[in-house]
C-alpha positions as protocol buffer text, in pm:
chain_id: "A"
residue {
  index: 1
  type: UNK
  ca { x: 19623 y: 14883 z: 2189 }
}
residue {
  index: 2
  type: UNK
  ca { x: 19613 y: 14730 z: 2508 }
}
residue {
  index: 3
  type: UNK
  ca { x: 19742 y: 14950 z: 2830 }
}
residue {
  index: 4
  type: UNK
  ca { x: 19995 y: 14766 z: 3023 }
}
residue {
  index: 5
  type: UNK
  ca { x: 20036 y: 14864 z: 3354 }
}
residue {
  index: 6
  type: UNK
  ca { x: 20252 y: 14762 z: 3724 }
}
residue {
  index: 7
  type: UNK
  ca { x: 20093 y: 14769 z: 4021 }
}
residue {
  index: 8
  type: UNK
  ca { x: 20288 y: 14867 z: 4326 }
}
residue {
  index: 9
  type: UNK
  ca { x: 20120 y: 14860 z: 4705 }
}
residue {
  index: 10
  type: UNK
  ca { x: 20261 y: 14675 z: 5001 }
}
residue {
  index: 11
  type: UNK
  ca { x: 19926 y: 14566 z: 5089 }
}
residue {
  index: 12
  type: UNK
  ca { x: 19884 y: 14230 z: 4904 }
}
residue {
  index: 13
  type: UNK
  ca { x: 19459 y: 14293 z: 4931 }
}
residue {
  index: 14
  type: UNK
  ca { x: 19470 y: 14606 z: 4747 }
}
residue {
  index: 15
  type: UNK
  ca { x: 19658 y: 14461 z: 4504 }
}
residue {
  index: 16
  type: UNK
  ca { x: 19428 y: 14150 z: 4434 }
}
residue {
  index: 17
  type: UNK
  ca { x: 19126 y: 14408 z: 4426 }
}
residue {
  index: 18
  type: UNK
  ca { x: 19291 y: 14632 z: 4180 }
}
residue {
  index: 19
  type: UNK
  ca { x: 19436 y: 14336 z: 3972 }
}
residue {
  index: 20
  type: UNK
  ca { x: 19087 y: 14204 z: 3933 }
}
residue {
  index: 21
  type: UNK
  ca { x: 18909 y: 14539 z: 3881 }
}
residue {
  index: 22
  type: UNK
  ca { x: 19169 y: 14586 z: 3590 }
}
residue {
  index: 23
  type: UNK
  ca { x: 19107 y: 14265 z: 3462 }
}
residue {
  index: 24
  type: UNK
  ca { x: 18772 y: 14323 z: 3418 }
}
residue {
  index: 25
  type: UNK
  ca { x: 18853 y: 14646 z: 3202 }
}
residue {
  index: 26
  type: UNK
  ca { x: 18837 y: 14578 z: 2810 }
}
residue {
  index: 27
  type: UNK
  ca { x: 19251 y: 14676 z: 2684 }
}
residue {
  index: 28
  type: UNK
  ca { x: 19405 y: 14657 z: 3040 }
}
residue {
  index: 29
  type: UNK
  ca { x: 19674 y: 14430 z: 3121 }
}
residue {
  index: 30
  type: UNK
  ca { x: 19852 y: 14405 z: 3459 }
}
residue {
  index: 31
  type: UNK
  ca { x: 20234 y: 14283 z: 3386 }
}
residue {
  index: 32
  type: UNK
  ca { x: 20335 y: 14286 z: 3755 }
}
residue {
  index: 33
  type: UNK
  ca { x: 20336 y: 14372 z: 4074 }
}
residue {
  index: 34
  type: UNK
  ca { x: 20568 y: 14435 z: 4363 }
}
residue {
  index: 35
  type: UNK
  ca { x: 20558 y: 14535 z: 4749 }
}
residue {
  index: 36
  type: UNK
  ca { x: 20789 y: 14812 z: 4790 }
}
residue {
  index: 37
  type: UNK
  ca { x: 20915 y: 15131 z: 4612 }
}
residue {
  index: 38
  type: UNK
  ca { x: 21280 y: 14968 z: 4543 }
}
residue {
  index: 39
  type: UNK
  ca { x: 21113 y: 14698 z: 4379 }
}
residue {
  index: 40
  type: UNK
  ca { x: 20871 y: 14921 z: 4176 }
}
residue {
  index: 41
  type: UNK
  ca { x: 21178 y: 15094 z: 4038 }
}
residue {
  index: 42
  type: UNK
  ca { x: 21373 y: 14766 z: 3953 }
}
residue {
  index: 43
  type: UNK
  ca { x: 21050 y: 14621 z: 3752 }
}
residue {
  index: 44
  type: UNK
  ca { x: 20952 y: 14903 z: 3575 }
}
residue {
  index: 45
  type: UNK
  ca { x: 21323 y: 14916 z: 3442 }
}
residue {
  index: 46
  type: UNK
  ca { x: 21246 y: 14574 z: 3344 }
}
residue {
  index: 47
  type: UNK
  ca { x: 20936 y: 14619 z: 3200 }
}
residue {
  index: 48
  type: UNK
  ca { x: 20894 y: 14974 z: 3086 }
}
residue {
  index: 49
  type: UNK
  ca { x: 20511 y: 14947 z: 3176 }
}
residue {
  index: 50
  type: UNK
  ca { x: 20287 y: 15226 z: 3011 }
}
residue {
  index: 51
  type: UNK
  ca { x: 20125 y: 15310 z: 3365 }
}
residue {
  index: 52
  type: UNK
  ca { x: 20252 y: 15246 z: 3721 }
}
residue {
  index: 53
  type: UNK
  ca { x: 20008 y: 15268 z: 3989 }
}
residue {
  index: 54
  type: UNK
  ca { x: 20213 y: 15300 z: 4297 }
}
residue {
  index: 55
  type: UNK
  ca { x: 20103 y: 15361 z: 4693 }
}
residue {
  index: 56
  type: UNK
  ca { x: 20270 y: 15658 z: 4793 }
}
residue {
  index: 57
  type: UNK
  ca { x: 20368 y: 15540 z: 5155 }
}
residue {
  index: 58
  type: UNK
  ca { x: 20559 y: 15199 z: 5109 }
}
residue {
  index: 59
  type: UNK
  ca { x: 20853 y: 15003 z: 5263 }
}
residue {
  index: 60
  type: UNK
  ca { x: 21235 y: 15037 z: 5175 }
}
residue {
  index: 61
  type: UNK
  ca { x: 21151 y: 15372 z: 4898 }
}
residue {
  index: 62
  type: UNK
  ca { x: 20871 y: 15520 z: 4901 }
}
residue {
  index: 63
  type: UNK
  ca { x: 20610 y: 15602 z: 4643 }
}
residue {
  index: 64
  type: UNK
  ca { x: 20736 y: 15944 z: 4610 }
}
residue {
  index: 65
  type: UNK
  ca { x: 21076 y: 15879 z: 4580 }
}
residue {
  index: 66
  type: UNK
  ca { x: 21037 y: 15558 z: 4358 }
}
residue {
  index: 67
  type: UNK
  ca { x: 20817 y: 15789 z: 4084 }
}
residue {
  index: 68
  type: UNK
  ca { x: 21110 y: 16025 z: 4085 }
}
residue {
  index: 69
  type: UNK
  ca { x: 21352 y: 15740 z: 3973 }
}
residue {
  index: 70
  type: UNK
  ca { x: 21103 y: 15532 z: 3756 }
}
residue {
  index: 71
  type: UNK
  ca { x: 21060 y: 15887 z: 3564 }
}
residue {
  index: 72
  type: UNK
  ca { x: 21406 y: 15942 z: 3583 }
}
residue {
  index: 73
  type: UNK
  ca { x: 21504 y: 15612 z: 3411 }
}
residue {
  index: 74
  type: UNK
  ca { x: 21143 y: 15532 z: 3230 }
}
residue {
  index: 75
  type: UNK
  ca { x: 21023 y: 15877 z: 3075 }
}
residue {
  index: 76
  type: UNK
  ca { x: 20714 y: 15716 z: 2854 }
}
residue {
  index: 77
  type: UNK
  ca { x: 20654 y: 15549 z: 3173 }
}
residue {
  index: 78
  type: UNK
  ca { x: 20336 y: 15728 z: 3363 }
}
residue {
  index: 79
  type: UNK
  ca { x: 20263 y: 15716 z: 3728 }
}
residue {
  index: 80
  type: UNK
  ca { x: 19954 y: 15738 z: 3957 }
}
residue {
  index: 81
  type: UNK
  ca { x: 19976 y: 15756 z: 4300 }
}
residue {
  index: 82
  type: UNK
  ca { x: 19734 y: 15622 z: 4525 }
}
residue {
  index: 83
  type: UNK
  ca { x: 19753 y: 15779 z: 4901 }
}
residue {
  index: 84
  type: UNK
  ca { x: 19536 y: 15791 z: 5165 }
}
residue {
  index: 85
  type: UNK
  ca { x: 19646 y: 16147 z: 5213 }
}
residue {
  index: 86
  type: UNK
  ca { x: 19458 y: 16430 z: 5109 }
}
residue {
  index: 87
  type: UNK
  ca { x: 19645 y: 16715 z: 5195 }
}
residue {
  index: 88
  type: UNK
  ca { x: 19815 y: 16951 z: 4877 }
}
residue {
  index: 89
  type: UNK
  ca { x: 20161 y: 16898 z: 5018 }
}
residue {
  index: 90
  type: UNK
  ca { x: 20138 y: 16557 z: 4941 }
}
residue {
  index: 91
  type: UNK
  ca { x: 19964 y: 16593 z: 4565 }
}
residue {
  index: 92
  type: UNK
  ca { x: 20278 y: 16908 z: 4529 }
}
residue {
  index: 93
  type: UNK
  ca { x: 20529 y: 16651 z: 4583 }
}
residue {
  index: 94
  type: UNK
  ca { x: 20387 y: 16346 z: 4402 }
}
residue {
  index: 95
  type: UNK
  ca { x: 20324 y: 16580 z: 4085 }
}
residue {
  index: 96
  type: UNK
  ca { x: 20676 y: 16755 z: 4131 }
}
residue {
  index: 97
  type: UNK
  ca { x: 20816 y: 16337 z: 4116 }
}
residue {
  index: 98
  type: UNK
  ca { x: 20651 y: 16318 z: 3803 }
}
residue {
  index: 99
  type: UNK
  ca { x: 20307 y: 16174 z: 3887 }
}
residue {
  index: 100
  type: UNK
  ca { x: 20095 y: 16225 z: 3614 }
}
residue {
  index: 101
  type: UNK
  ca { x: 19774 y: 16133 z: 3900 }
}
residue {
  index: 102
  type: UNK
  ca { x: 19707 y: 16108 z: 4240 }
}
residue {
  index: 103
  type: UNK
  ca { x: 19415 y: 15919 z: 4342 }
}
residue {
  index: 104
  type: UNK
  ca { x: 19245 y: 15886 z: 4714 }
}
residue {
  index: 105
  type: UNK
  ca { x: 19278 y: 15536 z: 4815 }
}
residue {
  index: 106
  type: UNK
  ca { x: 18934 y: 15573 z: 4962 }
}
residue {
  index: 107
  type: UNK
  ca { x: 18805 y: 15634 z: 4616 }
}
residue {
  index: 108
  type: UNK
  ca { x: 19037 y: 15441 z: 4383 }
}
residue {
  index: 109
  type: UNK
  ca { x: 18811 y: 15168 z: 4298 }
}
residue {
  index: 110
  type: UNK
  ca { x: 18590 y: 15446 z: 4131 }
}
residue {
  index: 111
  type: UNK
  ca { x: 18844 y: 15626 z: 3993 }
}
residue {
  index: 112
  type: UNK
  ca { x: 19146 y: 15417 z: 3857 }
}
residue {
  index: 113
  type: UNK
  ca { x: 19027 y: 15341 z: 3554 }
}
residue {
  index: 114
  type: UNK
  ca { x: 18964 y: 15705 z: 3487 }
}
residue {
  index: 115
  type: UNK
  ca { x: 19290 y: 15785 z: 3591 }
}
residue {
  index: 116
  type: UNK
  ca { x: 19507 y: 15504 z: 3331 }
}
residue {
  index: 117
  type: UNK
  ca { x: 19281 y: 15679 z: 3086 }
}
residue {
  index: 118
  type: UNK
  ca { x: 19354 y: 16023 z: 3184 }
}
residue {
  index: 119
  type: UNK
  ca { x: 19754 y: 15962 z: 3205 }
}
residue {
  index: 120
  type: UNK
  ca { x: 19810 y: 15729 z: 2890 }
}
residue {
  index: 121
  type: UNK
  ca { x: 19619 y: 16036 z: 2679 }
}
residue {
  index: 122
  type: UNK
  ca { x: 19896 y: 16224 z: 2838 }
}
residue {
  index: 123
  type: UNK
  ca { x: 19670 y: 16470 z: 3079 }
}
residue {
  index: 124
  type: UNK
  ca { x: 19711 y: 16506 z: 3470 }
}
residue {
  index: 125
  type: UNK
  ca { x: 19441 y: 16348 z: 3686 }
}
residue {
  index: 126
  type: UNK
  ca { x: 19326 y: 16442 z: 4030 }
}
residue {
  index: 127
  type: UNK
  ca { x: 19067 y: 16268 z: 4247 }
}
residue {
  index: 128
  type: UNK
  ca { x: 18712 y: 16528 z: 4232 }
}
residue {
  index: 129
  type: UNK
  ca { x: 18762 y: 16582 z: 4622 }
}
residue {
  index: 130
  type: UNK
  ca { x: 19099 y: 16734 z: 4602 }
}
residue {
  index: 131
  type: UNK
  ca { x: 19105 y: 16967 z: 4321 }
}
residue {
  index: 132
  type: UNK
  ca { x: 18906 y: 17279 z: 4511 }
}
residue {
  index: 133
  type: UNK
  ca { x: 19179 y: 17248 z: 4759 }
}
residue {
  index: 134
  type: UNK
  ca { x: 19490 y: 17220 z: 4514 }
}
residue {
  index: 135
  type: UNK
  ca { x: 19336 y: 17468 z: 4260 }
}
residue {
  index: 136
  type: UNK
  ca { x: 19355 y: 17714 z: 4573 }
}
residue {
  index: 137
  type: UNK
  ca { x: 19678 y: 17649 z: 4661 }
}
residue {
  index: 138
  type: UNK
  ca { x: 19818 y: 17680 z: 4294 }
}
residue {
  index: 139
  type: UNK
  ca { x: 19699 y: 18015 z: 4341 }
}
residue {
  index: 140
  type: UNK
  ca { x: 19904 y: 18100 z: 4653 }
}
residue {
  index: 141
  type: UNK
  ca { x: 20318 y: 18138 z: 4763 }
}
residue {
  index: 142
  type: UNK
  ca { x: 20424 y: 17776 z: 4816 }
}
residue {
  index: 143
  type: UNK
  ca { x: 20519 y: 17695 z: 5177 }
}
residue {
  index: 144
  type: UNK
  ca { x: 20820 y: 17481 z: 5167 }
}
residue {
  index: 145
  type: UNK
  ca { x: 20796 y: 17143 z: 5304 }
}
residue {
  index: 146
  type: UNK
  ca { x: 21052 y: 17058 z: 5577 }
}
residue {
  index: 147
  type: UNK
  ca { x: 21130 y: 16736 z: 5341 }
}
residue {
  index: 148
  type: UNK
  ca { x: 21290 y: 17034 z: 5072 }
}
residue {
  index: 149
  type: UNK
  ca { x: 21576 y: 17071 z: 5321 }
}
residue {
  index: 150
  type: UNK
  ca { x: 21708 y: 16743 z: 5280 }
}
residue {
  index: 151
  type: UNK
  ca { x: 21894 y: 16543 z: 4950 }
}
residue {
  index: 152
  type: UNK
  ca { x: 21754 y: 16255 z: 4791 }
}
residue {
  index: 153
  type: UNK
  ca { x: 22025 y: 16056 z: 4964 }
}
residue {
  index: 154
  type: UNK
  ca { x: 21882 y: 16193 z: 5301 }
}
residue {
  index: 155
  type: UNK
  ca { x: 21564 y: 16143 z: 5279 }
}
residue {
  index: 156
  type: UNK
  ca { x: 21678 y: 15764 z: 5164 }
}
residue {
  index: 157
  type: UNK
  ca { x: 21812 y: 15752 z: 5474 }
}
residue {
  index: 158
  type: UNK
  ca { x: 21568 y: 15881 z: 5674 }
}
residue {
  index: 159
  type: UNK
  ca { x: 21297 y: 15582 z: 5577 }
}
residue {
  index: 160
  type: UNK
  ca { x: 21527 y: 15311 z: 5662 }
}
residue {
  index: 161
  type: UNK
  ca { x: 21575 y: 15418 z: 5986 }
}
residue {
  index: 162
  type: UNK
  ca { x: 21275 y: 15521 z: 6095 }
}
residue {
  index: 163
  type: UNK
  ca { x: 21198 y: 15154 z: 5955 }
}
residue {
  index: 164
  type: UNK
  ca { x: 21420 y: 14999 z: 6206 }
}
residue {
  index: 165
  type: UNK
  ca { x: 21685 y: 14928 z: 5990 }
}
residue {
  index: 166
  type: UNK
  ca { x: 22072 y: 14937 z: 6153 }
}
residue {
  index: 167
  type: UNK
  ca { x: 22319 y: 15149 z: 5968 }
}
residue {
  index: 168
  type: UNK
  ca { x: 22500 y: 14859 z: 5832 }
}
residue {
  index: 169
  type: UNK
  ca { x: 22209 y: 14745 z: 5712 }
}
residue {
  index: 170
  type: UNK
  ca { x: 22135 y: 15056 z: 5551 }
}
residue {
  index: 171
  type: UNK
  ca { x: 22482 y: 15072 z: 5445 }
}
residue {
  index: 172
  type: UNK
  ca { x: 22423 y: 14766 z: 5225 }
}
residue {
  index: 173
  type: UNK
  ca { x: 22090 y: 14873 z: 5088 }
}
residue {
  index: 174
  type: UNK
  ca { x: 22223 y: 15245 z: 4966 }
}
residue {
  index: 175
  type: UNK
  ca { x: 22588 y: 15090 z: 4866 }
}
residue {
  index: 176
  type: UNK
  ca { x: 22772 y: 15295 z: 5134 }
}
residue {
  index: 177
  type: UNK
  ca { x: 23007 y: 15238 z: 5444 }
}
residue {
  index: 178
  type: UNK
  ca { x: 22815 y: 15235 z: 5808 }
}
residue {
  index: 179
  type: UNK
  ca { x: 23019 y: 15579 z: 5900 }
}
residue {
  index: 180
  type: UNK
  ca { x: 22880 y: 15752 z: 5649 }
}
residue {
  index: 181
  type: UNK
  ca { x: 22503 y: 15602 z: 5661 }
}
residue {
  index: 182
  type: UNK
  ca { x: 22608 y: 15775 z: 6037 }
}
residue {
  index: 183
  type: UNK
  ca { x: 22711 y: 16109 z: 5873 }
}
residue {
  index: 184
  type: UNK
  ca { x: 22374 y: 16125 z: 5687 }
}
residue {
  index: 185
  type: UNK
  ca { x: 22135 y: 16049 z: 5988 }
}
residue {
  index: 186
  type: UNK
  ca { x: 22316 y: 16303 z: 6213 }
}
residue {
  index: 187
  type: UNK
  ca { x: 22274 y: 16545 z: 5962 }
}
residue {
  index: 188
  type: UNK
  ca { x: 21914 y: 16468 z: 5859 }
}
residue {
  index: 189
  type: UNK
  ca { x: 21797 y: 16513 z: 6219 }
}
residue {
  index: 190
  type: UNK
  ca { x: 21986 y: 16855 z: 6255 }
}
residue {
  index: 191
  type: UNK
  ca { x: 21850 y: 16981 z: 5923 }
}
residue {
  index: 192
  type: UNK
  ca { x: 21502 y: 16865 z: 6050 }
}
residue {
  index: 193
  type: UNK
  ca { x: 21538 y: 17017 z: 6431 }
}
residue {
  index: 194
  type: UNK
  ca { x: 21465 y: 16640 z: 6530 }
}
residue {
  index: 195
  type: UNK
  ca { x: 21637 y: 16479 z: 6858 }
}
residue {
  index: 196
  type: UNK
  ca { x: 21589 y: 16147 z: 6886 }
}
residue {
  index: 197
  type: UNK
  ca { x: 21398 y: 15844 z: 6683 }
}
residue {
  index: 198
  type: UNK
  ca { x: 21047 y: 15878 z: 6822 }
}
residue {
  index: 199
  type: UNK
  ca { x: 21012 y: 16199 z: 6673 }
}
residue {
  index: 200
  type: UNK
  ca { x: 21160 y: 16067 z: 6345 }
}
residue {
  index: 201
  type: UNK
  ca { x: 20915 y: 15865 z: 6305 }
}
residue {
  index: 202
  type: UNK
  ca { x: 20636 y: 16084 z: 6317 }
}
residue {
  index: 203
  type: UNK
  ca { x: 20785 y: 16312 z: 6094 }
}
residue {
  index: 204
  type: UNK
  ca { x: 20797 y: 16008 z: 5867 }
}
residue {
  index: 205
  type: UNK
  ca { x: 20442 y: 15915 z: 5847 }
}
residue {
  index: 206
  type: UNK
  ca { x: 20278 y: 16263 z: 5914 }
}
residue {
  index: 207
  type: UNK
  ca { x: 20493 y: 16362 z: 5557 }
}
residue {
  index: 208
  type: UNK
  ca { x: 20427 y: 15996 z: 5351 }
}
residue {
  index: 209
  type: UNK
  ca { x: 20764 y: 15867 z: 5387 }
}
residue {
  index: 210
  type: UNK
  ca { x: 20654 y: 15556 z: 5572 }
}
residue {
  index: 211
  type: UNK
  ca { x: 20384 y: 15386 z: 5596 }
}
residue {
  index: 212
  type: UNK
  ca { x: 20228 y: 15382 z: 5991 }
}
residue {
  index: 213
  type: UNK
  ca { x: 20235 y: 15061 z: 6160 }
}
């Protein structure tokens, strides 16, 4: 049975590489592929792929956020993240999405493959490097990411504008009217202890939400 799988990165290189290093794999089929989290939702409603391998930091909804909704409307649908982040608040929040893997970008040519194997058998993969540090922090309390303060609708908000977007033009992305796009920044950046869009931004990339540059 051949494993058919979307591939979502909004870096057109790593997409080439990992369309050819799938193609080379014996029952591996690549169906798509798409540049941003909105669009990885939108086409794996379309075309209920058995495997989504998605960047976690991407433009317009990110990786995060988009497994949350592809799970949400795709169950039999798995995902693996690829980030260049290694820390366990990032693997905590892709696996509490719905990620079924989370792969180092630095290593993903090695390990992808593994990882659609791992995920269609139904198990949880997690690159060699980070499972030391993860198996430890299983073990302790959970600190609480600032990010668990906010609603999904928040933190929706919060990419676009540290992506330069105007609130109208959020307004017509989310579906909602410019005053209340206004309502949910102000109250993001109070919730966050954040005063002005500098220091949004950071937040963003230091936490995934964005991707830097």
């Amino acid at each position: 049975m051949t494993l058919r799988v979307l591939l979502a990165d909004d870096h057109a290189l790593m997409r080439e590489g990992l369309r050819a290093l799938l193609a080379a794999s014996p029952g591996i089929e690549v169906i798509g592929e798409v540049g941003n989290g909105r669009d990885a939702v939108r086409r794996a409603g379309e075309l209920r792929p058995d495997v989504v391998v998605m960047d976690i930091s991407m433009p317009d909804l990110n990786g995060v956020e988009a497994a949350r909704q592809i799970r949400a409307r795709s169950p039999a649908s798995r995902v693996i993240m690829l980030s260049m982040h290694s820390s366990t608040e990032h693997v905590f929040r892709a696996f509490d999405a719905g990620a079924s893997g989370y792969v180092l970008k630095e290593s993903a040519g090695a390990e992808v493959i593994a990882a659609l194997q791992a995920v269609h058998a139904g198990r949880q993969y997690l690159s060699p490097s980070l499972r030391e540090a993860y198996a430890q922090a299983t073990r302790r309390p959970a600190a609480a990411s600032p990010l668990e303060s906010l609603s999904a609708r928040e933190r929706q908000v919060l990419q676009l504008v540290v992506e330069g977007r105007s609130s109208a033009e959020i307004a017509l992305l989310v579906h909602l009217s410019p005053k209340t796009v206004e309502t949910y920044r102000s109250r993001l950046m109070k919730k966050l202890g954040v005063g002005d869009v500098p220091s949004l931004v950071k937040f963003a990339i230091q936490h995934g939400l964005t991707p830097p540059g």
